[in-house]
N, C-alpha and C positions, 0 to 999 in steps of 0.2 A: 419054818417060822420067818427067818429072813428074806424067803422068797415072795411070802405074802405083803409084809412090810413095804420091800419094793414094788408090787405089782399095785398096791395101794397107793405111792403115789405118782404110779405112770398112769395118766388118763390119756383116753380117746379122743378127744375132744380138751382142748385149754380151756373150756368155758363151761360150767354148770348148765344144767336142762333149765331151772330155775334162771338164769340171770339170761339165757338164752332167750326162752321165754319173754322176759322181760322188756330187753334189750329189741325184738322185733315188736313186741305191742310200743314200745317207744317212736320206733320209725314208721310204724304203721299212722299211730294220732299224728306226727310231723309231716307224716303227706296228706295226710285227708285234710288235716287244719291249710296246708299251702293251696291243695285242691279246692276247697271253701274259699278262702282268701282271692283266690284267680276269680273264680266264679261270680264273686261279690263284684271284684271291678271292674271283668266284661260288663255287669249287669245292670253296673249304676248308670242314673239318666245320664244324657250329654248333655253339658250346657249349652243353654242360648247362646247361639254366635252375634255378637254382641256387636260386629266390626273391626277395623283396625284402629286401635288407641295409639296415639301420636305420646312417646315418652321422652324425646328431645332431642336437640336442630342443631347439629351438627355444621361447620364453616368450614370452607376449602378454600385453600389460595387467597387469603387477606393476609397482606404483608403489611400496610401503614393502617389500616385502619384499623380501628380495636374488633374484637368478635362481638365484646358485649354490642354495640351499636346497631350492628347488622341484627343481633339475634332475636333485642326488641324491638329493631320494626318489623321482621318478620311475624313476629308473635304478636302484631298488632293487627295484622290481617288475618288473624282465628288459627294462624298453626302453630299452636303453641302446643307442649303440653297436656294433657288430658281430654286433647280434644278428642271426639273418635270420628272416623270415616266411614260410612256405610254408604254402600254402592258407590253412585256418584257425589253425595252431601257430606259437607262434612259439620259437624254437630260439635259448639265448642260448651265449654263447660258451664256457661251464663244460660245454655239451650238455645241460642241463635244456629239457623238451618243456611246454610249455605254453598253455593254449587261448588265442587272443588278444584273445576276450573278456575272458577271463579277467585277464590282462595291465591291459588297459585300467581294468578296473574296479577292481582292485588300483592302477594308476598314479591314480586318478583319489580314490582313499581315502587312498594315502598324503601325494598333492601338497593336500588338506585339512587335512592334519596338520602340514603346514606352520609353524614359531611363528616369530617375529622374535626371532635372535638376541640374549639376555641375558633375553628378559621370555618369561612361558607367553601372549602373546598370541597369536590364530588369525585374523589379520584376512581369509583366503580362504574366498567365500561358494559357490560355485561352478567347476567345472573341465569343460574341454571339451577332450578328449583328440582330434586323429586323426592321420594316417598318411598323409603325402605319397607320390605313387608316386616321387619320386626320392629318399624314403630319410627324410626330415626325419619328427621327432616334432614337432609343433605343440601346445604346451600354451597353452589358454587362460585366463586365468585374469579372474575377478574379484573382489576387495576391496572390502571395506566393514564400517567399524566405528561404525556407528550402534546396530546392538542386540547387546549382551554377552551371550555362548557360558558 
């Protein structure tokens, strides 16, 4: 009788046939649902590429002059912002089409025109415009007031 008792509860197995059971149709629905899941989002359309959307313009090397100053006259030649670039136009937010050279060399004439708030000083000698591919305007800038404009 004692012997039964113990043999009763040494099992084979730490796990019921029942929860066994169970416990595989559980993993079984958690890969088919992951499997489903993959499937769905290889499967969904690709969106329209739409171009490069300009999210904002960055200044390099401006010591006396403010950033703000440079950053809206740049953004007064259409690279601002929201604008997007496709191919060579770039397409600002109003829907004016514009070549992006074009753009640049306008950003790159008016960020020269640049003065220091109160005084007609121009102390920008040089500007180096490009276009990050995650969106950023990089303006370079260098100053220098040794010889008078």
């Amino acid at each position: 009788m004692e012997e039964e008792r113990k043999r009763k509860w040494i099992k084979p197995w730490p796990v019921s046939r029942r929860n066994l059971a169970i416990m595989l149709m559980g993993a079984l629905l958690l890969s088919i649902g992951r499997i489903a899941e993959y499937t769905a989002w290889a499967a969904r359309p690709v969106p329209k590429q739409e171009g490069l959307r300009i999210i904002g313009i960055d200044v390099v090397g401006c010591d006396f002059l403010p950033e703000e100053v440079i950053r809206s006259n740049v953004m007064a030649s259409g690279l601002r912002p929201g604008s997007v670039i496709k191919g060579g136009t770039l397409i600002t937010p109003e829907g004016k089409k514009i070549p992006l050279h074009e753009a640049i060399r306008r950003a790159r004439i008016y960020a020269m025109r640049s003065v220091i708030p109160g005084t007609k000083i121009k102390p920008i000698r040089s500007v180096q415009i490009t276009i990050k591919r995650s969106g950023v305007v990089v303006v370079r800038v260098i100053e220098d007031y040794g010889l008078p404009r």
